[in-house]
C-alpha positions in Angstrom: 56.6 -35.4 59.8 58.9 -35.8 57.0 57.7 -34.9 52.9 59.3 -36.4 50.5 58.6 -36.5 46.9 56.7 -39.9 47.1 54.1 -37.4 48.6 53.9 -35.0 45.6 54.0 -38.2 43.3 51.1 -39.3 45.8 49.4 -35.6 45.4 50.4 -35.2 41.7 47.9 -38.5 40.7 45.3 -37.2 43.3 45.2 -34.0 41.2 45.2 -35.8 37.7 42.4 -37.5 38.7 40.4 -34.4 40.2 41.2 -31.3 38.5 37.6 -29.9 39.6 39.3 -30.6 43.5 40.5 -27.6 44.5 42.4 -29.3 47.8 44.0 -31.6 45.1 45.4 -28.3 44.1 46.3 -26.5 47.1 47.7 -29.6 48.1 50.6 -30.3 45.4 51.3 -26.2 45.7 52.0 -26.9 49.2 54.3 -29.6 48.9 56.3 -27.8 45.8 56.8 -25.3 48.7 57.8 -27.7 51.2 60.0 -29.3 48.9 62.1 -26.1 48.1 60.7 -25.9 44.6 60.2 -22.0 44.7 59.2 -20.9 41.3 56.4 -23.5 41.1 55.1 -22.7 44.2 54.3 -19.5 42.7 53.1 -20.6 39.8 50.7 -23.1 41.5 49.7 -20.8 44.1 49.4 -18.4 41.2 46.8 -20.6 38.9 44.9 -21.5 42.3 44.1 -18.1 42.8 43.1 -16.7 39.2 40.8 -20.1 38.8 39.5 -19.2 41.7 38.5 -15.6 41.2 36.7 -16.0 37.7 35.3 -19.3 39.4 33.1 -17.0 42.3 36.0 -18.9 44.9 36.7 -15.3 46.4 37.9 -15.9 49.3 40.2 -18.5 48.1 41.8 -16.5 45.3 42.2 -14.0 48.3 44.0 -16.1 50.1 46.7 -17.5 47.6 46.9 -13.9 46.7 47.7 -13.1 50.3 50.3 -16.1 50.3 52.0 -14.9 47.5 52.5 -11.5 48.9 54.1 -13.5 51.8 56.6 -15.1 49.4 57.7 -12.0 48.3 55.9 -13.3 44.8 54.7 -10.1 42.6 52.0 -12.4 41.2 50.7 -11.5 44.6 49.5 -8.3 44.3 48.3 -8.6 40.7 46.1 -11.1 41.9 44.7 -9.6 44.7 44.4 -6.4 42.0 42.4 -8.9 39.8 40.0 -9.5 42.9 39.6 -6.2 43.4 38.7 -4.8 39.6 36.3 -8.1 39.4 34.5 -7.5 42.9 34.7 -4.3 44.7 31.7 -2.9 43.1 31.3 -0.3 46.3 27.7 -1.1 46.5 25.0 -3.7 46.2 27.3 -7.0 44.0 24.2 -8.8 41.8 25.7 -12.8 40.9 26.5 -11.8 37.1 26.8 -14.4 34.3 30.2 -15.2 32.8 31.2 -16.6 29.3 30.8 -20.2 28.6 34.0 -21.6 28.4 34.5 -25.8 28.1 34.2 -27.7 31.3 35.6 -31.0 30.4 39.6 -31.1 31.9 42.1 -31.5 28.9 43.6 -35.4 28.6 47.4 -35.2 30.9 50.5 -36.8 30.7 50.3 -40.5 31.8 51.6 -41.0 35.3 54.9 -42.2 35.0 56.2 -40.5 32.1 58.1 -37.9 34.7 60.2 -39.8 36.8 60.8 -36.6 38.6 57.5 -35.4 40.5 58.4 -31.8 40.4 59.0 -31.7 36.7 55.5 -34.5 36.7 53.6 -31.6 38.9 55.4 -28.8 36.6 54.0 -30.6 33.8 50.0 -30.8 35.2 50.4 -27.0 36.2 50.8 -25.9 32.9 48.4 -28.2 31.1 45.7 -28.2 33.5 46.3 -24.3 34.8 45.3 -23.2 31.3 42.1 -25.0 31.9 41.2 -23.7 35.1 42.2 -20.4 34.8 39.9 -20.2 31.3 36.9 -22.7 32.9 34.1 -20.9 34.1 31.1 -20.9 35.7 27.8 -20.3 35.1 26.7 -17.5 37.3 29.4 -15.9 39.3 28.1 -15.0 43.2 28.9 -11.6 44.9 31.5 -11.4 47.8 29.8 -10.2 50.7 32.7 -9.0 52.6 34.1 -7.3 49.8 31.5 -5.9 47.1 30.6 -3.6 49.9 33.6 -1.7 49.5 35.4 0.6 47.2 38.2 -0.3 45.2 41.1 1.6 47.6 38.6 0.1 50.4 39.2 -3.3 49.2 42.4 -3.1 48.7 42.8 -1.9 52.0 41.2 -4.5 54.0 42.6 -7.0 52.0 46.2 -5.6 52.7 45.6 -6.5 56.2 44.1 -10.2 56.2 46.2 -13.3 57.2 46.2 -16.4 55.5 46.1 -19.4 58.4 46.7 -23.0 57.3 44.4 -24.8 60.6 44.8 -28.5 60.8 42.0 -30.9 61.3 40.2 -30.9 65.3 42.0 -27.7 65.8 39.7 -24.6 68.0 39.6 -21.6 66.0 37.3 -19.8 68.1 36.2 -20.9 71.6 33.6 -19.6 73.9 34.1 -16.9 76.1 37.0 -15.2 74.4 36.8 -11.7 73.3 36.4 -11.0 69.8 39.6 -10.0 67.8 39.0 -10.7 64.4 36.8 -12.3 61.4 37.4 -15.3 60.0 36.6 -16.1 56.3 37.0 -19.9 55.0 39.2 -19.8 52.1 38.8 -23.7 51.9 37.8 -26.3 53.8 34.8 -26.6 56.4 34.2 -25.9 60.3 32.0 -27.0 63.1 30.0 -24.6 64.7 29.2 -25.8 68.5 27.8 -24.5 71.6 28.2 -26.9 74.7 27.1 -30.6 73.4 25.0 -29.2 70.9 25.8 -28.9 67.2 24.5 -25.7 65.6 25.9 -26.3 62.2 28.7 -26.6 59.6 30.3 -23.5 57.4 31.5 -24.3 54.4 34.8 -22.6 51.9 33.4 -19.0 51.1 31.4 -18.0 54.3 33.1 -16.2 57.2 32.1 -16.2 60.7 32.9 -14.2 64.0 30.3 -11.7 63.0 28.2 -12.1 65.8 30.8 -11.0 68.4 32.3 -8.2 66.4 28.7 -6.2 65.4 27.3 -7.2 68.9 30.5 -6.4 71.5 29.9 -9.5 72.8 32.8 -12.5 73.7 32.3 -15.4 71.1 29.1 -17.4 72.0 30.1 -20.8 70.1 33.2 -22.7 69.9 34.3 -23.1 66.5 36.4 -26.2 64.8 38.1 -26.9 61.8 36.6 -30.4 60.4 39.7 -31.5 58.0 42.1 -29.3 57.5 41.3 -26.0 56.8 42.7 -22.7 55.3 41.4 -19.3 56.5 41.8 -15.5 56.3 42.0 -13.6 59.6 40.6 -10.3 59.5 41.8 -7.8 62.6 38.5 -6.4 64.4 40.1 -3.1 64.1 40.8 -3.4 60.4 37.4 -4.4 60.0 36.0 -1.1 62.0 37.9 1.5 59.9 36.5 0.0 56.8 32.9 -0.4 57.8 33.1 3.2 59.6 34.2 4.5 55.7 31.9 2.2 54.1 28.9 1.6 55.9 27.5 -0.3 53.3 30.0 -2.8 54.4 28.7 -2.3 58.5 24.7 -3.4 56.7 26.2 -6.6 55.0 27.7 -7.6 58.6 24.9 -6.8 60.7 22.8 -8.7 57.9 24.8 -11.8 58.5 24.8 -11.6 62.2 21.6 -11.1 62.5 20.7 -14.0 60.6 23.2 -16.2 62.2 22.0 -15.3 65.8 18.4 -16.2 64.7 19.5 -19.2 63.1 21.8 -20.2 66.1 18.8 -19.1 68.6 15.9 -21.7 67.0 18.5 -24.3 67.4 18.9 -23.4 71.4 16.3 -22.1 72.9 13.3 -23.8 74.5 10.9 -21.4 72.9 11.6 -21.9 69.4 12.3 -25.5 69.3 8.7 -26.7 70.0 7.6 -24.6 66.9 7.5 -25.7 63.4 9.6 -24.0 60.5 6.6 -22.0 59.2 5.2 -20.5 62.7 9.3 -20.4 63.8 9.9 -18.0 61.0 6.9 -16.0 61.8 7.7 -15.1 65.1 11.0 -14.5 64.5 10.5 -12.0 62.0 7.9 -9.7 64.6 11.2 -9.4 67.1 13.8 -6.1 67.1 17.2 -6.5 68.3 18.8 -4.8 70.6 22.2 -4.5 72.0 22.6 -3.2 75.5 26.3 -2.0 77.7 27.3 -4.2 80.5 25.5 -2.9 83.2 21.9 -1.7 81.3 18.6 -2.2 83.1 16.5 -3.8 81.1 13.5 -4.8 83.1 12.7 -2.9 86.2 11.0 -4.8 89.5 7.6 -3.1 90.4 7.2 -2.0 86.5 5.5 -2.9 83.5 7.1 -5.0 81.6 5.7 -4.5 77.8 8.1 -7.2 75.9 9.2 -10.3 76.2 13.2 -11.0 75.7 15.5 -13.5 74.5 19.1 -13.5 75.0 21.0 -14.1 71.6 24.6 -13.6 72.8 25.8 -11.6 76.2 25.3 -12.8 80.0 22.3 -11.5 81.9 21.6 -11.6 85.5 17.8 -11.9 87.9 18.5 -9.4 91.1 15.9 -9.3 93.5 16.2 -7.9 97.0 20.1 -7.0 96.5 20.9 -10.5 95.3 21.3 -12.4 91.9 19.1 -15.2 92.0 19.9 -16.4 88.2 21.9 -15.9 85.4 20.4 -16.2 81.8 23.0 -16.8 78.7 22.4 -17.4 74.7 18.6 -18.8 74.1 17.2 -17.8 77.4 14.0 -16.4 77.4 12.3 -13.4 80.3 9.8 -11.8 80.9 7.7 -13.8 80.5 5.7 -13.9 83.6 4.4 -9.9 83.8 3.6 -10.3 79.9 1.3 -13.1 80.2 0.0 -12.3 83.5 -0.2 -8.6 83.0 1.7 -8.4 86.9 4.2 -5.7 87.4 7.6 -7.4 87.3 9.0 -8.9 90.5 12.9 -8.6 89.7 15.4 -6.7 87.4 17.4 -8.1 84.8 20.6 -6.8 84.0 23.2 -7.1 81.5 26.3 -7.7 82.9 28.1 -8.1 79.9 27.6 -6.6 76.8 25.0 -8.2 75.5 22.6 -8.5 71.6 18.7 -9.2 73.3 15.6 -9.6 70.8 12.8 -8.4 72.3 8.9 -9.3 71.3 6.5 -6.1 72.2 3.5 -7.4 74.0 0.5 -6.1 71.3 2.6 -8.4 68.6 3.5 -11.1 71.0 -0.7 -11.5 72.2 -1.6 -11.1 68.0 1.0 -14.5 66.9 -0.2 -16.1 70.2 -3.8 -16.4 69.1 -2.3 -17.3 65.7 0.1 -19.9 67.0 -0.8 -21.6 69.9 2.0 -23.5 70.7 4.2 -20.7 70.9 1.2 -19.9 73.9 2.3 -23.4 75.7 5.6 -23.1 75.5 5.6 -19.5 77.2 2.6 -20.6 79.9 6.0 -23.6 80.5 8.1 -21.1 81.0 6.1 -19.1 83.4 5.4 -21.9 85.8 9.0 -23.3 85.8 9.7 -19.7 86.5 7.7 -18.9 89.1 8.7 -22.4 90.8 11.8 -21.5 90.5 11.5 -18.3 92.1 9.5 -19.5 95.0 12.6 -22.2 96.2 14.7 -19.1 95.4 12.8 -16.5 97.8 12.5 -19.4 100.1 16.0 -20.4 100.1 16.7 -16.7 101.0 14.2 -16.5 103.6 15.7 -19.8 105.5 19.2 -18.1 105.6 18.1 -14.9 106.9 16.1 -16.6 109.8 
């Protein structure tokens, strides 16, 4: 498709009237670049990214800073030193309160008055970039990803993210593929789906791709840009050195992914669905996780089984008698049947991926079943579509041996 400057006019009067828009923004930068307008592209880029940082818009003031590096701009790397000094606290990053500055946009030259729109957008740059970049908010939020870290740290990790422009519908992440990197939404928003179901949205300033990274696991969810989107890729391995220097920077991640996976599991599986918020969250809170190798053991035929399990992310497999009579992914619940019925239990389970299980011990599972009853039914479900299932199973086998 072919830009012409009727589409920076276009963008130029999209950004008069939203200043507060920061797509509006990106948007006319863009198209200055497109349009061979170097130095303003820069400049744009450049206002973007300082609004953003004293805005709490980390991730997007990253990113322009990034882009900027890419243009051989030095206002990259002063911005990205900006982010650094404002955010790499190298420990625990409390929201902090900025200085009031005014809110209100100052009044801009009339539409029109340029008949160029590079000299028009020029023009709104300068007049509304002084606003931005002195506009700001309240209460400032920390940055997860990077208030973890030490200043070289930060500047490190930072020094190896890509800035992706994704257009709308696009995959970003899809099921099954191995994990290679984190992804953290500079702008824009993205779908978060496994199979037909929906498990959520993520908005500009979270990141995702956690789950698969902390755990060892292939991604569990297919991921999709809804509109166009702009994200910074973060190499796995990138992301390893610095959490093995920082391990403060390993707790944030596991934080998130642990949260995630529980969020992503009461959406999924059968056991948490029937449950309301209240007794959903106290269950959840009684389980450990645990993530096992490809090949781990997890429940033994003929043992005791003292917990019950839930698969978060990972493949698992039901072998009985030298065969696999079912495989168990994301949600699945087992071990169920020797926990309520006290039986040894009548098959293994392995991983045979790497897999991140929760498991339930059976002292806390029997105190929060006399508490929450439903969770009872929905397990005492389990069990007998279980143990139906494994009779056709065992019979099934028994027909083919005769």
């Amino acid at each position: 498709m072919t830009v012409t400057s009727v589409d920076l006019a276009r963008a130029n009067q999209r950004l008069r009237l939203h200043p507060h828009d920061y797509g509006a923004w990106l948007e006319v930068a863009a198209l200055l670049g497109i349009l061979g307008s170097t130095e303003d592209t820069e400049l744009a880029f450049g206002t973007i990214g300082e609004g953003a940082r004293i805005g709490g818009r980390v991730a997007l003031a990253v990113a322009c800073g990034r882009h900027l590096v890419e243009l051989d701009s030095l206002r990259g790397s002063e911005l990205i030193d900006h982010v650094v000094e404002t955010y790499a606290t190298g420990g625990p990053h409390f929201a902090f309160t900025a200085p009031p500055a005014p809110d209100d946009p100052p009044d801009v030259v009339p539409a029109g008055v340029h008949k160029d729109p590079i000299i028009e957008a020029r023009a709104l740059i300068d007049k509304l970039g002084a606003w931005l970049t002195a506009r700001q908010v309240p209460t400032v939020p920390p940055a997860p990803l990077l208030s973890a870290l030490s200043k070289p740290g930060a500047r490190a990790l930072i020094g190896v993210m890509t800035a992706r422009a994704v257009p709308s519908g696009q995959v970003i992440i899809e099921i099954g593929e191995p994990a290679t990197a984190l992804y953290w939404i500079a702008h824009g928003t993205v779908t978060i789906a496994r199979g037909e179901a929906t498990l959520g949205e993520l908005h500009s300033g979270a990141f995702f791709g956690e789950i698969a990274l902390v755990g060892g696991t292939k991604r569990t969810a297919r991921v999709t840009a809804q509109g166009d989107v702009w994200i910074l890729e973060v190499p796995a391995r990138a992301l390893e050195t610095a959490a093995t220097k920082h391990p403060k920077l390993a707790e944030v991640l596991a934080h998130h992914a642990r949260a995630r996976l529980l969020a992503n599991l009461t959406r999924t599986s059968e056991l948490f669905r029937a449950l309301d918020d209240e007794d959903r969250e106290a269950l959840l809170a009684k389980f450990a996780t645990q993530m096992v190798e490809a090949g781990t053991t997890f429940i033994h035929e003929g043992t005791i089984n003292e917990h019950l399990w839930v698969v978060v992310s990972g493949r698992c497999e039901v072998h009985a008698a030298g065969a696999a009579l079912a495989e168990l992914g994301p949600g699945a619940a087992v071990g169920e049947i020797s926990l309520v019925s006290g039986a040894l239990a009548v098959a293994d389970v392995v991983a045979v991926e790497p897999a991140v299980l929760l498991r339930l011990s059976k002292h806390d599972f029997q105190v929060i079943a006399k508490k929450h009853p439903k969770l009872l039914e929905e397990v005492e479900k389990l069990v007998v579509a279980r143990e139906t299932a494994n009779r056709a199973l065992f019979q099934d086998a028994s027909d083919l041996i005769v």
